[in-house]
SELO-227731 format. One record per residue (C-alpha): residue in one letter; y, x, z. Coordinates in steps of 0.2 Angstrom, whole numbers, plus 5000, padded with zeros to 4 digits. Example, Ala and Ser with C-alpha at 12.3 -4.5 7.8 and 13.67 -1.06 7.14 Angstrom:
REM residues 2
A497850625039;S499550685036;
REM end
This chain:
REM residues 184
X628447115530;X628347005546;X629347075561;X628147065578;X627946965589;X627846835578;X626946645577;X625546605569;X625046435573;X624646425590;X624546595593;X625546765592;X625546905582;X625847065591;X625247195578;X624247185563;X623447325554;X622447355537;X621047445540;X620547435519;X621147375503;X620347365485;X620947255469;X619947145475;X620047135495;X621347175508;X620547195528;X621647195542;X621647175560;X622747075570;X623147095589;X623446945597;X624046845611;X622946665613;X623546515616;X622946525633;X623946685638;X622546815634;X622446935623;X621346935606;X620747005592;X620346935573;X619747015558;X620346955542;X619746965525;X621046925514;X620346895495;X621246835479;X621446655478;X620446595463;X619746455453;X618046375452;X617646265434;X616346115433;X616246125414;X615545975405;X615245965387;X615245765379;X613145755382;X613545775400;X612545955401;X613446075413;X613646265408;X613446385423;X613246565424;X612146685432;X612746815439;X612046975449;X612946965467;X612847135472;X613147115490;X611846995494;X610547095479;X610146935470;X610546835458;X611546675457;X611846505446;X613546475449;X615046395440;X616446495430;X617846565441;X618746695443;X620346745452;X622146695449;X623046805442;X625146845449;X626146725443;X624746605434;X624446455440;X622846365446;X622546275428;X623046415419;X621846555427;X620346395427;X620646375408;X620846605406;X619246595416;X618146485408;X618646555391;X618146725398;X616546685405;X615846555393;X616746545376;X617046375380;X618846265382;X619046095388;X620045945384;X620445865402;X620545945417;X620445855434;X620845965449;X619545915462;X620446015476;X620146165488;X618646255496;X618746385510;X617446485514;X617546525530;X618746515542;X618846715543;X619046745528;X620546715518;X620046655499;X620746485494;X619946405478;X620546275468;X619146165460;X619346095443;X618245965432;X618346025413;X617745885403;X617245875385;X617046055383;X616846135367;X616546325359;X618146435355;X617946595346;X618546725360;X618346895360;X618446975379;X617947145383;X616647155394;X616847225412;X615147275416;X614947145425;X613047075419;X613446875417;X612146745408;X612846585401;X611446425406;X611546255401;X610746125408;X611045915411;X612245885425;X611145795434;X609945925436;X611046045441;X611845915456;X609645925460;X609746125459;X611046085473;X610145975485;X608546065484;X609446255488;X609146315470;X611146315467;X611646405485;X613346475481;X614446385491;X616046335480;X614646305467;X613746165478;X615546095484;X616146085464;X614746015458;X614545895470;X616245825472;X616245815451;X614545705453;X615645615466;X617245585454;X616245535442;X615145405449;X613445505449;
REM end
């Protein structure tokens, strides 16, 4: 527990306050002193960091997942990810999460680096390319969490992207940084 004032970056923390927490999200309040002298406020949403999975099978198709995102009431093509669990590292919680969601393991893994959503929100997410992807047997209980497994060649999903059909952002960022590492 930080002692106040304390320094964070260029500014100083005078008090900061959660105003809610859930398994999944912590949101707090942070009074401030700028770096100009004056006083200020931020709102921060702190979310577990997680993993994103560009998974590619030896025919070069991708496998996404639909999903319903309840807070914006539609539903989204994305990659597999998922959160990192205490004490798991990135790889570790990419290769849990893309067994979870898909049924699917991967013979390499190239991390492809970090995406931050927003610069209020605190949700780091490490990117992985999972290549040469194959079917595992996995039984995982569901979480009620409604999640379709789609297939398509990568190249059409890297289109989905520039034309607005793929519009989750770590999604957009994965997959074009994989077309990227990978020459296409």
């Amino acid at each position: 527990m930080p002692t106040y004032p304390h320094p964070r970056g260029p500014f100083t923390v005078l008090s900061s306050t959660e105003k809610y927490r859930n398994k999944w999200i912590n949101v707090r309040e942070d009074q401030v002193t700028r770096p100009d002298g004056k006083p200020g406020l931020f709102g921060v949403v702190a979310i577990q960091p997680g993993v994103a999975i560009v998974a590619l099978d030896n025919d070069h198709n991708i496998y996404l997942v639909e999903t319903f995102c309840y807070a914006n009431n539609v539903w989204l093509l994305e990659v597999p990810g998922g959160g990192i669990d205490i004490q798991e590292s990135p790889l570790a919680a990419a290769q849990r999460e893309l067994a979870e969601e898909t049924s699917l393991q991967a013979q390499q893994w190239q991390e492809l680096g970090m995406y931050a959503p927003l610069h209020l929100i605190s949700a780091p997410i490490t990117m992985f390319l999972a290549d040469q992807v194959t079917s595992v047997a996995l039984q995982v209980e569901p979480d009620g969490e409604p999640i379709r497994l789609v297939k398509l060649p990568f190249a059409e999903a890297v289109a989905k992207v520039l034309s607005g059909q793929i519009t989750d952002g770590v999604s957009q960022c994965a997959i074009l940084k994989a077309a990227r590492y990978l020459g296409r």
